[in-house]
C-alpha positions in Angstrom: 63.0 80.1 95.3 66.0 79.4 97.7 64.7 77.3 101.0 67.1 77.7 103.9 66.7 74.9 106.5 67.0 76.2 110.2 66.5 75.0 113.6 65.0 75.8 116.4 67.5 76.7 119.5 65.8 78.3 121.9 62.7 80.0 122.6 61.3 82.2 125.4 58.0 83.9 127.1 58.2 87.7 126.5 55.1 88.4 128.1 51.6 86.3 128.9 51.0 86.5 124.9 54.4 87.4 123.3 57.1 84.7 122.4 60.2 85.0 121.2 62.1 82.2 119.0 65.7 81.7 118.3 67.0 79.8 115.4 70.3 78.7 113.8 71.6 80.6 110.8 72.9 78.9 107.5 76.8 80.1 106.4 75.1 81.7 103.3 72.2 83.9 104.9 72.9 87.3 106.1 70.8 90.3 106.3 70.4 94.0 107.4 68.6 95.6 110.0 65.1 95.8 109.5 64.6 92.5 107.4 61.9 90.1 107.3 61.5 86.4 106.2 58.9 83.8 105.6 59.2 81.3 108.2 57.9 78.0 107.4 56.8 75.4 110.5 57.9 72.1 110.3 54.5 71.3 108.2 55.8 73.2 105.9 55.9 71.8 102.1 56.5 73.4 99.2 54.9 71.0 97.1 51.7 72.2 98.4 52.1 75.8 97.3 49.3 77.9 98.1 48.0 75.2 100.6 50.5 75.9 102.5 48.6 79.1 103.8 48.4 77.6 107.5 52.4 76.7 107.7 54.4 79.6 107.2 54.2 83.5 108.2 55.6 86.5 107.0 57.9 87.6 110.2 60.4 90.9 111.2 63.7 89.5 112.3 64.5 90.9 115.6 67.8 90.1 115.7 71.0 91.5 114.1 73.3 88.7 111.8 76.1 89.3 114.4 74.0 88.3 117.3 74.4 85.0 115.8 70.6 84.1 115.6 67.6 84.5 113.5 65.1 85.5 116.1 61.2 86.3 115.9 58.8 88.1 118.2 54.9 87.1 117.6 51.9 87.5 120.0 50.4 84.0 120.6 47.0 84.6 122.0 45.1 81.4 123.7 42.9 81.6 120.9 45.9 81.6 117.5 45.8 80.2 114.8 47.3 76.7 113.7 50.5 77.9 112.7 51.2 79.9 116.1 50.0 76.6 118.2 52.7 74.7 116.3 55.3 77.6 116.4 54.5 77.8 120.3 54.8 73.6 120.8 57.8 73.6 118.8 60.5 71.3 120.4 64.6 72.6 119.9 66.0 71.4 117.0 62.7 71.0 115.2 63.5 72.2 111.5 61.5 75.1 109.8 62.1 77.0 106.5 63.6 80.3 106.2 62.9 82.2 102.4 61.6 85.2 100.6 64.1 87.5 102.8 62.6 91.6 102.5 63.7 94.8 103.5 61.5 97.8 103.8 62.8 99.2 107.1 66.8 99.4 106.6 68.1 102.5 108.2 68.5 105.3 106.3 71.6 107.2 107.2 71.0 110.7 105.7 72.4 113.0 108.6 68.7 113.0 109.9 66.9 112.4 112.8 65.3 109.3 113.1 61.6 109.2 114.9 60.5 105.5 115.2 56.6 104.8 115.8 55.7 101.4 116.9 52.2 99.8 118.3 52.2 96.3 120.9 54.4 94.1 119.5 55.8 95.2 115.9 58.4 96.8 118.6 60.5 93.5 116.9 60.9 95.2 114.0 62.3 97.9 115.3 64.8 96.5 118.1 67.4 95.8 115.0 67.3 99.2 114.7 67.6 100.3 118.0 70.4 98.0 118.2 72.1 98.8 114.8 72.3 103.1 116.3 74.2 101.9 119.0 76.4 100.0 117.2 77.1 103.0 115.1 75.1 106.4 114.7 77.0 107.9 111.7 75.0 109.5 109.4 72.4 109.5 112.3 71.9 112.7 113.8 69.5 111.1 117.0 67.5 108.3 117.7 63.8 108.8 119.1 61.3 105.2 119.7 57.4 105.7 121.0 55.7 102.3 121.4 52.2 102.4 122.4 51.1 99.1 124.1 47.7 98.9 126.1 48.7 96.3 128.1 51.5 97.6 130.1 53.2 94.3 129.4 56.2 96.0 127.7 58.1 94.6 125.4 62.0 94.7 125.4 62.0 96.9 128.1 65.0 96.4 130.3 66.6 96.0 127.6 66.1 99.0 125.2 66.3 101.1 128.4 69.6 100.3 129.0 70.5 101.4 125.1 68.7 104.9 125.8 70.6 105.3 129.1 73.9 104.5 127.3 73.8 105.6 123.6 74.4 109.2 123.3 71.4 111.0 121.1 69.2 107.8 121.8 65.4 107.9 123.5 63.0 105.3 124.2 59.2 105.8 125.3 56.6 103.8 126.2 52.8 104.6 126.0 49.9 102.5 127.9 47.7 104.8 126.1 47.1 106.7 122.4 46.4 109.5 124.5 49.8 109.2 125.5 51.4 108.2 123.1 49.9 111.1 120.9 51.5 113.5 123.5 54.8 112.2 123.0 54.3 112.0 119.5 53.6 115.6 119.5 56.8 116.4 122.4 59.0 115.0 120.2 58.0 116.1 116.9 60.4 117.0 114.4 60.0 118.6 110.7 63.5 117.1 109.8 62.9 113.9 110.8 62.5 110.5 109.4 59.6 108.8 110.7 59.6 104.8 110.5 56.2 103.9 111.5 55.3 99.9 111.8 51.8 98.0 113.8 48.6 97.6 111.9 47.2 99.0 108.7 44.8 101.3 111.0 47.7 102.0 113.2 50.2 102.8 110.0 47.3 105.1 107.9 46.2 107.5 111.2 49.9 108.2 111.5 50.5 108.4 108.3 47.6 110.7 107.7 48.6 113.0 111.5 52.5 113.0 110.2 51.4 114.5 106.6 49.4 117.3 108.1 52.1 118.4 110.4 53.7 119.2 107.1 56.3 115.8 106.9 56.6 114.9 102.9 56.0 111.5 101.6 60.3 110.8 101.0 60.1 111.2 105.4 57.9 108.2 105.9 59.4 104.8 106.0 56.5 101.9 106.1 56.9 98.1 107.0 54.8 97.7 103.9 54.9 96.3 100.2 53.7 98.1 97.1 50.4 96.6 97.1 49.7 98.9 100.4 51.3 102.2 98.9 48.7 101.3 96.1 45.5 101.0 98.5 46.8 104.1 100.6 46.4 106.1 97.2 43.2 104.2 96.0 42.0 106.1 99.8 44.1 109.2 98.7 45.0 109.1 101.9 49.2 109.2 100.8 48.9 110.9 97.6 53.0 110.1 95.9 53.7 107.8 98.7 53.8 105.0 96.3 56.1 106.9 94.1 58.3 108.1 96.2 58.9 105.1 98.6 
């Protein structure tokens, strides 16, 4: 396993609960929109193996390579676990571990619409996409994101405002409620559409589920998720060919 030593360069408050944290990136890493990484904290030690349970997370990248930073979101509640109180009292420069770089959310640029569904703060996984449209839509036919967020305390607003308001074919919504959100879910609904849906395993299988009884096949759905979920989606025969097909 190839360990890729990175350090810490700058960090910021997104929200009361939501930190973002910018690292350096090695000459020989790159990666598409959509990845993901394990991030080890300084504690980290591979010696330890499976001890090492309370030193690294499985994180989206946020960021695109050519921003020139690997970057993660996380929510760090004031009751987190050991590994968020050390990511969140890291100092710049500290270094951390970078490996086991994924993809399950890399665009897919089939001349389709592209519906992206989002709950609180996996919004980070889907920024690199938002960003990667409006670097290029080809092969793109439109951009739609919904993130539902009971808090109000948006994430990435401004920001991913600013692309809607200046990338043609590009929309981005936000939902204080899943009363709401479920209303724009249904405004914008589109049988020819690729829907990339990311937040937790209840947030991934009621969409799932409400997507495949509008009639969108199991190739449309694009899931921030490993086999071992596909399997336990068709254990509940909830995504029958999901597993498949993905």
């Amino acid at each position: 396993m190839e360990l890729h030593k990175i350090h810490l360069l700058d960090k910021r408050a997104e929200n009361a609960t939501t930190h973002t944290f910018m690292f350096d990136v090695p000459t020989d890493l790159a990666w598409p929109e959509g990845a993901s990484i394990h991030l080890g904290s300084p504690k980290f030690d591979l010696k330890k193996g499976k001890d090492n349970k309370d030193s690294v997370r499985h994180l989206s990248i946020m960021s695109l390579a050519e921003e020139g930073v690997i970057a993660v979101t996380t929510r760090i509640p004031p009751s987190c676990s050991q590994y968020k109180k050390t990511l969140k009292n890291s100092s710049f420069g500290d270094t951390f571990v970078a490996f086991k770089l994924t993809n399950h959310m890399e665009l897919r640029r089939q001349d389709k619409p592209i519906i992206l569904l989002s709950s609180g703060v996996a919004i980070a996984t889907m920024r690199p996409l938002i960003r990667a449209y409006s670097n290029s839509n080809k092969g793109i036919e439109s951009m739609t994101h919904i993130n539902v967020d009971s808090s109000q305390e948006f994430i990435f607003e401004e920001e991913l405002t600013w692309s809607a308001q200046t990338t043609n074919g590009l929309q981005n919504f936000y939902a204080s409620t899943r009363d709401k959100f479920d209303e724009l879910l249904n405004s914008k609904f589109n049988s020819n559409a690729l829907y990339y849906v990311v937040g937790s395993d209840s947030f991934v299988i009621d969409i799932s589920k409400r997507l495949l009884s509008k009639g969108i096949v199991v190739d449309s759905l694009v899931l921030d998720k490993p086999e071992s979920f596909y399997q336990r989606l068709e254990a509940d025969s909830l995504l029958n060919g999901v597993k498949e097909s993905a």
